[in-house]
VEXDREN-2710 file (C-alpha; in Angstrom, 1 decimal):
% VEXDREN-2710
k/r/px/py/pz
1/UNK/14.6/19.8/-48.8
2/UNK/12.2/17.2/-47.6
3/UNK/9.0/16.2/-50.3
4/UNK/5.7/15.0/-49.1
5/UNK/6.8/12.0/-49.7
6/UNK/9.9/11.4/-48.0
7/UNK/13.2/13.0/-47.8
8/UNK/15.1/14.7/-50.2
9/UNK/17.4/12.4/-52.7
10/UNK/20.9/12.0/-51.2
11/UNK/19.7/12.6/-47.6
12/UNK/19.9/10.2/-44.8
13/UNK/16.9/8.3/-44.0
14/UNK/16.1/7.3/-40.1
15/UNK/14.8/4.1/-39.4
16/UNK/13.3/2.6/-36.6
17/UNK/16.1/0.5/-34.5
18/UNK/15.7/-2.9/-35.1
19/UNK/15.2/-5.2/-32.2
20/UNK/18.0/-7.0/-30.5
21/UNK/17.9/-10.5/-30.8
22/UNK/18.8/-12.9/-28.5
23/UNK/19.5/-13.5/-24.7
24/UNK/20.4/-9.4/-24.2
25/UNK/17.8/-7.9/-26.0
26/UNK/16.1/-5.7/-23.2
27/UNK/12.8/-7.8/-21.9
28/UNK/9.5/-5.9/-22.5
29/UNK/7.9/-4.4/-19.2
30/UNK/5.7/-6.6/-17.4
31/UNK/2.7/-5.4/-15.7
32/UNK/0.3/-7.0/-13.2
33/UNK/-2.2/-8.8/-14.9
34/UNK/-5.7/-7.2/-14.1
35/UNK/-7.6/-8.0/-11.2
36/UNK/-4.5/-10.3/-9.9
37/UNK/-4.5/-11.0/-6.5
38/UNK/-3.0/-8.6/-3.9
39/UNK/0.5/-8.8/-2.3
40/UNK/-0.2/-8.9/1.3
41/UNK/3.4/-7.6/3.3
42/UNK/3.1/-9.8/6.8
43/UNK/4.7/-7.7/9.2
44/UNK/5.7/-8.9/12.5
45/UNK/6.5/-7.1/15.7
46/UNK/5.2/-4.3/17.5
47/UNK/2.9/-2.2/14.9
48/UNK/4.4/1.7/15.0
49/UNK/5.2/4.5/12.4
50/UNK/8.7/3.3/11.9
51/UNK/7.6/-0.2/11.0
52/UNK/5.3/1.2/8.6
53/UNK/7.4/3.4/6.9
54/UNK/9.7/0.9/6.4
55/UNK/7.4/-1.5/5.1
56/UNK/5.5/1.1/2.8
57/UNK/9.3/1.7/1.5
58/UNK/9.6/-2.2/0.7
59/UNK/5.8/-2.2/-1.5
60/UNK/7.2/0.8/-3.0
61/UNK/9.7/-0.9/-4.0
62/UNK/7.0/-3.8/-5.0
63/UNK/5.4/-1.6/-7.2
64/UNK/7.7/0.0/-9.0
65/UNK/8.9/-3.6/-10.6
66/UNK/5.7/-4.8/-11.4
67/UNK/3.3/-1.7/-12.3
68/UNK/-0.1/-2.2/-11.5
69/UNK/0.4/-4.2/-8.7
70/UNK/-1.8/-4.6/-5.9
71/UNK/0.2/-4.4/-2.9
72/UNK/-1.1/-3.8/1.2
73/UNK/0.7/-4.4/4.3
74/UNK/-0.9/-6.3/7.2
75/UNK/0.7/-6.8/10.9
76/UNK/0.8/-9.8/12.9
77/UNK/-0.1/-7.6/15.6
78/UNK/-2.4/-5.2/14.4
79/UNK/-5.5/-4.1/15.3
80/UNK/-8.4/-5.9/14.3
81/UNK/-11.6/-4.5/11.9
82/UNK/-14.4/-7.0/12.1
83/UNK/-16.9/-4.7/9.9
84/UNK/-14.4/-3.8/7.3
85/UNK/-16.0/-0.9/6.5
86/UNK/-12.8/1.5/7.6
87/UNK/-9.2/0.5/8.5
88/UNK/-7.5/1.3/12.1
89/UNK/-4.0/3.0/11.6
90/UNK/-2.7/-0.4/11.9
91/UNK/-4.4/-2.8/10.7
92/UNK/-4.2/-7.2/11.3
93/UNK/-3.0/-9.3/8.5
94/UNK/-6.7/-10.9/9.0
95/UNK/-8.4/-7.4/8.6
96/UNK/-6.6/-7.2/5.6
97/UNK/-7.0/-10.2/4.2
98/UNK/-11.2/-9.9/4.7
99/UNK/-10.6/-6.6/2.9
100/UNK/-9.4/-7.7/0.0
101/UNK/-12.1/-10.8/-0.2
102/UNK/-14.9/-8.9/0.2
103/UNK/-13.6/-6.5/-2.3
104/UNK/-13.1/-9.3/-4.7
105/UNK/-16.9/-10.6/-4.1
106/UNK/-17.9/-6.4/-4.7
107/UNK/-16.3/-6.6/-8.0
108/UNK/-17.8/-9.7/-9.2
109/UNK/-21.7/-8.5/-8.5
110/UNK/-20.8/-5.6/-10.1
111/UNK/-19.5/-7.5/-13.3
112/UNK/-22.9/-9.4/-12.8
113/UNK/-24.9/-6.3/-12.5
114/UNK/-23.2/-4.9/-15.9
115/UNK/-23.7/-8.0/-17.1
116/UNK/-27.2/-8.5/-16.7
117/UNK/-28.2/-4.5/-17.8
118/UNK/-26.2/-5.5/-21.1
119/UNK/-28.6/-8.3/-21.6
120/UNK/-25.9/-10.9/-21.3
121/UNK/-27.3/-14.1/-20.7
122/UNK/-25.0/-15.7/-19.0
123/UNK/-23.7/-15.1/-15.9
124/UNK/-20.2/-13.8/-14.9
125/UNK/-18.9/-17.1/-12.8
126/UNK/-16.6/-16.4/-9.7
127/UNK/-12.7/-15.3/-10.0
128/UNK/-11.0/-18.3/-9.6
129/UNK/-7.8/-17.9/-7.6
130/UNK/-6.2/-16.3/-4.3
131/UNK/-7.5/-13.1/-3.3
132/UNK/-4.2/-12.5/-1.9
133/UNK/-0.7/-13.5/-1.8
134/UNK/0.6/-13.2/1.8
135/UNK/4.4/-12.3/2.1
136/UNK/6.2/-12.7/5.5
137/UNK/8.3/-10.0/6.1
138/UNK/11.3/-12.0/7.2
139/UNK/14.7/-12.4/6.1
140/UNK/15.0/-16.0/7.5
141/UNK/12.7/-18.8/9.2
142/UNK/11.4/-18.1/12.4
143/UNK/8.4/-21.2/13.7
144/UNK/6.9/-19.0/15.8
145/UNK/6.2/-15.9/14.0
146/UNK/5.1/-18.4/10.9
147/UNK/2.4/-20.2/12.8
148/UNK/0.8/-16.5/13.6
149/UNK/0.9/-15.7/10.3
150/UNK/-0.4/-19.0/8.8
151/UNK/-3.3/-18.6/12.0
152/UNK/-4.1/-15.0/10.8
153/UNK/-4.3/-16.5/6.9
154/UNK/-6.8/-19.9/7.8
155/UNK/-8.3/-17.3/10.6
156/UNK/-9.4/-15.0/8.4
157/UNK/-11.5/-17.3/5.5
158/UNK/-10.1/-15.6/2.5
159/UNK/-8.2/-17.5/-0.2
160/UNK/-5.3/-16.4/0.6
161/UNK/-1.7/-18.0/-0.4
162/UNK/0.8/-17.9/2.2
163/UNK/4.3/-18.1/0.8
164/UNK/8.0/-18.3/2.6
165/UNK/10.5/-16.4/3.8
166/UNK/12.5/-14.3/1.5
167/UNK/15.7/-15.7/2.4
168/UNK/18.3/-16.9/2.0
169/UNK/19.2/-15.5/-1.4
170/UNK/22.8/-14.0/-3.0
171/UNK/20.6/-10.3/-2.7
172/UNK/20.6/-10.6/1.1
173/UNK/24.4/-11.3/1.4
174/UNK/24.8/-7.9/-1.2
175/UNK/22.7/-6.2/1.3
176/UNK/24.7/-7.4/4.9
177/UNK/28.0/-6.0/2.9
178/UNK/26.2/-3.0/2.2
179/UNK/25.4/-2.6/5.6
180/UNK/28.6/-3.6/7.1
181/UNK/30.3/-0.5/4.7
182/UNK/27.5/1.9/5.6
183/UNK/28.8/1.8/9.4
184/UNK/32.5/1.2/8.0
185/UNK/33.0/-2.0/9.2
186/UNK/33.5/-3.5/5.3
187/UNK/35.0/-2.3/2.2
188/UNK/32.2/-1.4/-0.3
189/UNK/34.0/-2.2/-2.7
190/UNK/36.2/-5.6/-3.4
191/UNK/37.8/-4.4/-6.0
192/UNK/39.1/-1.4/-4.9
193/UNK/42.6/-1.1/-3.9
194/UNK/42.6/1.0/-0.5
195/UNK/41.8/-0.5/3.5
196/UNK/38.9/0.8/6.1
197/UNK/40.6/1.5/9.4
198/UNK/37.8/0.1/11.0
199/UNK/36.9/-2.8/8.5
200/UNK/35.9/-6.2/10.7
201/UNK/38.3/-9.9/10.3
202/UNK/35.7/-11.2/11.7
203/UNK/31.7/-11.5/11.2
204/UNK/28.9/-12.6/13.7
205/UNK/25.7/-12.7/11.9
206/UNK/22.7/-12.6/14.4
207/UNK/19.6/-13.3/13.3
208/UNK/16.3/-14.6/15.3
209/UNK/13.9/-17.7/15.2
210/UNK/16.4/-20.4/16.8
211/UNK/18.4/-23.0/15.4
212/UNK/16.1/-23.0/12.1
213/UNK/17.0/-19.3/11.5
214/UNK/20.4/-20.1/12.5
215/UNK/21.4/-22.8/9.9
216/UNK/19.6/-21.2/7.3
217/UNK/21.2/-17.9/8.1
218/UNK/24.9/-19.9/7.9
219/UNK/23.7/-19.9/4.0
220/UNK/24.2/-16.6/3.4
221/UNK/26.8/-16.3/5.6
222/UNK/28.5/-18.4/3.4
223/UNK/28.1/-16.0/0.6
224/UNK/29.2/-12.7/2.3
225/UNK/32.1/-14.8/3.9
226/UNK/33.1/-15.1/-0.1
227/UNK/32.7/-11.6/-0.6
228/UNK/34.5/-9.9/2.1
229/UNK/37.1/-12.8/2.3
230/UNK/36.8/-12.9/6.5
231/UNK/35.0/-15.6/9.0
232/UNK/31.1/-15.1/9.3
233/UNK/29.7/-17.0/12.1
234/UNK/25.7/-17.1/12.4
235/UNK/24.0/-16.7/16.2
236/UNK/20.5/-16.4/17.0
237/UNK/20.4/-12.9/19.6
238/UNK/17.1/-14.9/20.8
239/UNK/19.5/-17.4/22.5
240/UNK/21.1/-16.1/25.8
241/UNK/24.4/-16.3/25.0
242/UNK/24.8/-17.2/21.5
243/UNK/26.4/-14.5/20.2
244/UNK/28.6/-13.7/22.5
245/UNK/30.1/-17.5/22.3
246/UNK/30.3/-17.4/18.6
247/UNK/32.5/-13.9/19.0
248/UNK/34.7/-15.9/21.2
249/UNK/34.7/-18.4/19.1
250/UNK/35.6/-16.0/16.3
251/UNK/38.3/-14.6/18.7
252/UNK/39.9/-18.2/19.4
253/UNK/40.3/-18.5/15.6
254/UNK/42.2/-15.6/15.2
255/UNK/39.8/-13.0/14.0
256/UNK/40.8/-9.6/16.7
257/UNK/37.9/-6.9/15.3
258/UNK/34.5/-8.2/15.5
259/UNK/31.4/-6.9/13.9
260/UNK/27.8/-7.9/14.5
261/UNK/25.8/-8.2/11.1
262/UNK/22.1/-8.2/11.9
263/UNK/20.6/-11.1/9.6
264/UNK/16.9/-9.0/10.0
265/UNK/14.7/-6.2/8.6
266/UNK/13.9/-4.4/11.7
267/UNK/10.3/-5.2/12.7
268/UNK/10.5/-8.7/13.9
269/UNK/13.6/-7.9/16.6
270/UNK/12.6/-6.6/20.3
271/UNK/13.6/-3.2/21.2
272/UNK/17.5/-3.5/22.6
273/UNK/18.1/-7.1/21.7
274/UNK/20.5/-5.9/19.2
275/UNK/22.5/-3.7/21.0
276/UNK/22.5/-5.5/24.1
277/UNK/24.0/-8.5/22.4
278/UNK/26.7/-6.4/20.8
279/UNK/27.9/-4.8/23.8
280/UNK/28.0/-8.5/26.0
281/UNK/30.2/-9.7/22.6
282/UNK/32.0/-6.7/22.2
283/UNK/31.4/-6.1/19.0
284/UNK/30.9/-3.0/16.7
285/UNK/27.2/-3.5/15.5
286/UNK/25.7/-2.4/11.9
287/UNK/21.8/-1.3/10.7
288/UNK/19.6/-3.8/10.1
289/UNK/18.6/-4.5/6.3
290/UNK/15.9/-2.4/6.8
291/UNK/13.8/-1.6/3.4
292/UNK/16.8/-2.4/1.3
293/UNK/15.8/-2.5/-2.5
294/UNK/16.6/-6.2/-2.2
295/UNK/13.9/-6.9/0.3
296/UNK/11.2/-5.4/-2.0
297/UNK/12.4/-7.3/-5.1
298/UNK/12.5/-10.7/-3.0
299/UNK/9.1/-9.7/-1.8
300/UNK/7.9/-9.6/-5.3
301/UNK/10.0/-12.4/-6.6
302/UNK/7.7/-14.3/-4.1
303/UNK/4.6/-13.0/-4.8
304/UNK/5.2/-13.8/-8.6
305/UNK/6.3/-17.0/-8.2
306/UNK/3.1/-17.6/-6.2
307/UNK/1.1/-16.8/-9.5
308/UNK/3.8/-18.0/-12.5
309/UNK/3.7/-15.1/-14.0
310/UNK/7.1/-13.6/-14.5
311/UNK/8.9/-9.8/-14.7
312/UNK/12.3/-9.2/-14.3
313/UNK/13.8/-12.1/-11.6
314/UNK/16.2/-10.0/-9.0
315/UNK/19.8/-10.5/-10.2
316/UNK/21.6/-13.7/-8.4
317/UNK/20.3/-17.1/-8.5
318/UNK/18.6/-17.7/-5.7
319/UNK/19.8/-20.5/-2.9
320/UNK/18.0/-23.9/-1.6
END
């Protein structure tokens, strides 16, 4: 039997599990510092419900690696909200970013306020900072779309950081081969000892933004090249043509079953584009990345690197 004091003599005693030293010991969870700035998602293309489930999917994602955080979405092409006062269903990056200014400024007279009933004599000074961290939702460079973006930011008068692309990075090659399997056109597995009927010898991977997007799509081409062990040839689907060259060109080397790889979330890419291009190649054609857990942990990665302060970095060294 147990005492008041303590166990019984000869019984064993349960102590609290020492913490594991070293490079594995499980890192502590890291939470947004308070009143950080907010992660602003920059979403291109055509504002509709799709787009913004799939972009409230990629802040969920946000959020649940970094609790606390502040994270909105804004669209390139949204609709505008000059008095701030209530937000449209779809709401402009600039709307967004006055939004979260004027909040700021609301929070800082109210510290003053409290301040000054308290009897504090001085005065609480300004946050110092961003009021937002800005986040194009893009997989690789596109010129165009960035200059909207980096208008919208300088448009709208907020402090606002505007960061890169999230791409290219190991994650995004993990998340074309998951992809490619999900429409069968790829083992999911490299280890496993079986063949897909269907599986492509040969990979296009589209992408848009021009001959930017293009070479710096080739980087992680490079990378799911090594994991699936077949050709992958990047094409920009904004180029008349491209892809369906680089399939031939994929043909000419020997490669017989093509598959298109789309090297893009979703909301930057025009309605048909995609399957248009794949049917003038001949080509099977997988998803797009879509709000793959990837693209909310590169989203982050961003934001957090914006502001040095650092939770868990997304597995995979990331490429330059």
């Amino acid at each position: 039997m147990s005492s008041p004091t303590g166990p019984a003599s000869g019984l064993p005693v349960r102590m609290p599990r020492p913490r594991q030293p070293g490079r594995h010991r499980r890192p502590e969870p890291v939470a947004a510092p308070e009143g950080a700035p907010a992660l602003v998602l920059a979403v291109p293309g055509a504002p509709s419900t799709t787009t913004r489930g799939l972009a409230e999917e990629v802040v969920s994602i946000a959020r649940s690696e970094l609790p606390g955080l502040d994270a909105r979405i804004g669209y390139v092409d949204g609709e505008e909200d000059a008095t701030v006062t209530s937000f449209p269903e779809f709401p402009s990056l600039g709307s967004v970013l006055v939004h979260a200014a004027a909040q700021r400024a609301a929070r800082v007279e109210r510290a003053r306020a409290a301040a000054a009933e308290a009897g504090e004599a001085a005065p609480v000074a300004p946050q110092e900072g961003p009021v937002a961290v800005v986040v194009p939702l893009l997989a690789g460079p596109d010129s165009a779309l960035m200059d909207r973006i980096r208008q919208a930011v300088v448009g709208s008068g907020a402090a606002a950081e505007l960061t890169d692309v999230l791409g290219p990075h190991p994650l995004l090659a993990e998340a074309l081969h998951v992809r490619l399997s999900e429409a069968g056109l790829a083992r999911a597995d490299r280890a496993r000892l079986f063949t897909v009927a269907t599986a492509a010898d040969g990979i296009v991977l589209a992408t848009v933004g021009g001959e930017e997007a293009v070479q710096a799509a080739g980087i992680t081409g490079m990378l799911l090249a090594a994991r699936l062990a077949v050709p992958v040839m990047a094409a920009a689907l904004d180029q008349e043509g491209a892809i369906a060259a680089t399939a031939e060109q994929l043909r000419g080397s020997g490669s017989a079953q093509l598959a298109l790889a789309p090297y893009v979330i979703g909301p930057e890419l025009d309605a048909g584009l995609l399957d248009a291009a794949a049917k003038e190649a001949g080509c099977s054609v997988a998803e797009p990345l879509g709000p793959y857990p990837a693209i909310g942990k590169l989203a982050l990665s961003k934001y957090t690197t914006a502001l040095g302060i650092a939770p868990q970095q997304p597995s995979g060294a990331p490429v330059h």
